[in-house]
C-alpha positions in Angstrom: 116.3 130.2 162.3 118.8 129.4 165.0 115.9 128.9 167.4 113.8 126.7 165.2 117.3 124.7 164.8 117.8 124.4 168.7 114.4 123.6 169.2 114.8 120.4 166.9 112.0 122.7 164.8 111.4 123.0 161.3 111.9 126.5 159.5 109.8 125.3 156.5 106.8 127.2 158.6 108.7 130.2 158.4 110.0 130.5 155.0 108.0 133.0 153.6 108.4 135.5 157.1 112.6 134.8 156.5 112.0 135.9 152.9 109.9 138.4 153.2 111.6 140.3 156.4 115.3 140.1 153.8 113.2 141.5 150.5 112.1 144.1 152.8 115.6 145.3 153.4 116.9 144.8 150.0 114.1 147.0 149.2 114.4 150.1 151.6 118.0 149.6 152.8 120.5 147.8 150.7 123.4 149.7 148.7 123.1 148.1 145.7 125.7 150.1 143.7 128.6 149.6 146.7 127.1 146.6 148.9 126.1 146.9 152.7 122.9 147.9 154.4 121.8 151.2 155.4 121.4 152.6 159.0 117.4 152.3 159.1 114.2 154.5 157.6 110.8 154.9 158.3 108.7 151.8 156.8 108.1 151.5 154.0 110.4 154.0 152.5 113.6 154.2 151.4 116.2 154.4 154.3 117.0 158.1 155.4 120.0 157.1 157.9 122.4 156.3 155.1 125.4 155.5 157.3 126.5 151.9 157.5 126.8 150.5 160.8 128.7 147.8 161.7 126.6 145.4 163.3 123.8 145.6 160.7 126.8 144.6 158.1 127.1 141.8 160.0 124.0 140.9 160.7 123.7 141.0 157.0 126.0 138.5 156.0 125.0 136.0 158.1 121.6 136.4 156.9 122.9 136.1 153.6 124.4 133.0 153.7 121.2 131.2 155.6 118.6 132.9 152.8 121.3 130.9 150.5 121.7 128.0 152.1 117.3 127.7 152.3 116.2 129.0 149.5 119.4 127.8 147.1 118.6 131.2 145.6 122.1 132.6 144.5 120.8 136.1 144.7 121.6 135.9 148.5 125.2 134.9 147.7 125.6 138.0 145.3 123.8 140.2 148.4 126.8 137.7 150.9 129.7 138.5 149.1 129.3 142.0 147.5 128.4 143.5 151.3 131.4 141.2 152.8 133.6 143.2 149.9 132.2 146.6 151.9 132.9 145.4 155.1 136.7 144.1 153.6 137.2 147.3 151.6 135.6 150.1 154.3 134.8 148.8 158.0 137.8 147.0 158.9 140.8 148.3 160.1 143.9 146.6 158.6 146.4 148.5 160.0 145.1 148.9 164.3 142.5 145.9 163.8 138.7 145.4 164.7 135.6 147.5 162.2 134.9 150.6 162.3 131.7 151.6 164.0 130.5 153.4 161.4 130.9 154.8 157.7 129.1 157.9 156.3 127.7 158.1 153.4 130.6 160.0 152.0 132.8 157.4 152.9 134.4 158.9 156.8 134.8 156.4 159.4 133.7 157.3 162.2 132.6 156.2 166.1 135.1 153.6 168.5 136.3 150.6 167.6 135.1 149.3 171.1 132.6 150.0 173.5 130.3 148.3 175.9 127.6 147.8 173.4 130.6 146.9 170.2 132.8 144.7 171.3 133.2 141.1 170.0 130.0 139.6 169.3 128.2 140.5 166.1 131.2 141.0 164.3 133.0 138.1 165.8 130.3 135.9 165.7 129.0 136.6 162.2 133.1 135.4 161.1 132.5 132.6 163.3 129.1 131.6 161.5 130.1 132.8 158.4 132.9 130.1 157.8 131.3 127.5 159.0 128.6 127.7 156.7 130.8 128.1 153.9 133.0 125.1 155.4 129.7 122.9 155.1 129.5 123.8 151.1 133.4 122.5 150.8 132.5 119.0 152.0 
C-alpha cells in the first residue's frame, strides 16, 4: 500500500491480494479469544508457534487500520483495537518502558526489550502510523 501510495499508484488493483493476504492470517494466526497474532505455522494450518511477538503485533495494527480505512469494513477495526488492547494490556512495559519481545502462550514475557534487530522501528513506527490514521477520521 505504502508503495502504491508513493508511486502516485492506485491500490484498487490490489484489493483483493490486501484482503486476501489479512483473511489468511485471521484464519491460521489470529487470537480471537484475547487479540494479537500468533508467531507463524506451516500454510495452511493453524499456527503452531503460539507466542506473540512483538513486531507481528505491530505489523498488525497497522494493517488493521489500512484494511479499515479501504475496505470501510469495521471488522478490521474490531481486529485494530482488540490486538492494540493485547499489546496495552501484555507487551508493553509501563513501569521500565518499550514492548516486550515476546509473550508465551501462558502469558511469560520473555526476550530483550532492545536489540539490533528490535529497536525503534516497527513498534515506533506502527504508533507513528497508527495516530495519524486515526487523526485523519477526526477531521
Amino acid at each position: 500500500m505504502d508503495a502504491c501510495n508513493a508511486a502516485n499508484v492506485s491500490n484498487y488493483p490490489f484489493f483483493d491480494l490486501y484482503r486476501t493476504l489479512f483473511n489468511y492470517s485471521l484464519k491460521y494466526g489470529y487470537d480471537e479469544a484475547n487479540g494479537g497474532f500468533y508467531d507463524s505455522g506451516p500454510f495452511n494450518r493453524p499456527a503452531d508457534r503460539r507466542s506473540k511477538v512483538w513486531w507481528v503485533q505491530s505489523e498488525a495494527i497497522v494493517s488493521a487500520l489500512y484494511m479499515n480505512c479501504l475496505t470501510k469494513n469495521s471488522k478490521y477495526l474490531s481486529i485494530f483495537e482488540k490486538t492494540a488492547d493485547y499489546i496495552e494490556k501484555n507487551m508493553v512495559d509501563w513501569e521500565n518502558g518499550e514492548w516486550h519481545a515476546n509473550i508465551t502462550p501462558d502469558g511469560k514475557r520473555q526476550g530483550d526489550k532492545a536489540n539490533p534487530w528490535k529497536a525503534g522501528y516497527h513498534n515506533g513506527r506502527a504508533m507513528i502510523e497508527c495516530l495519524e490514521i486515526l487523526k485523519q477520521w477526526k477531521n
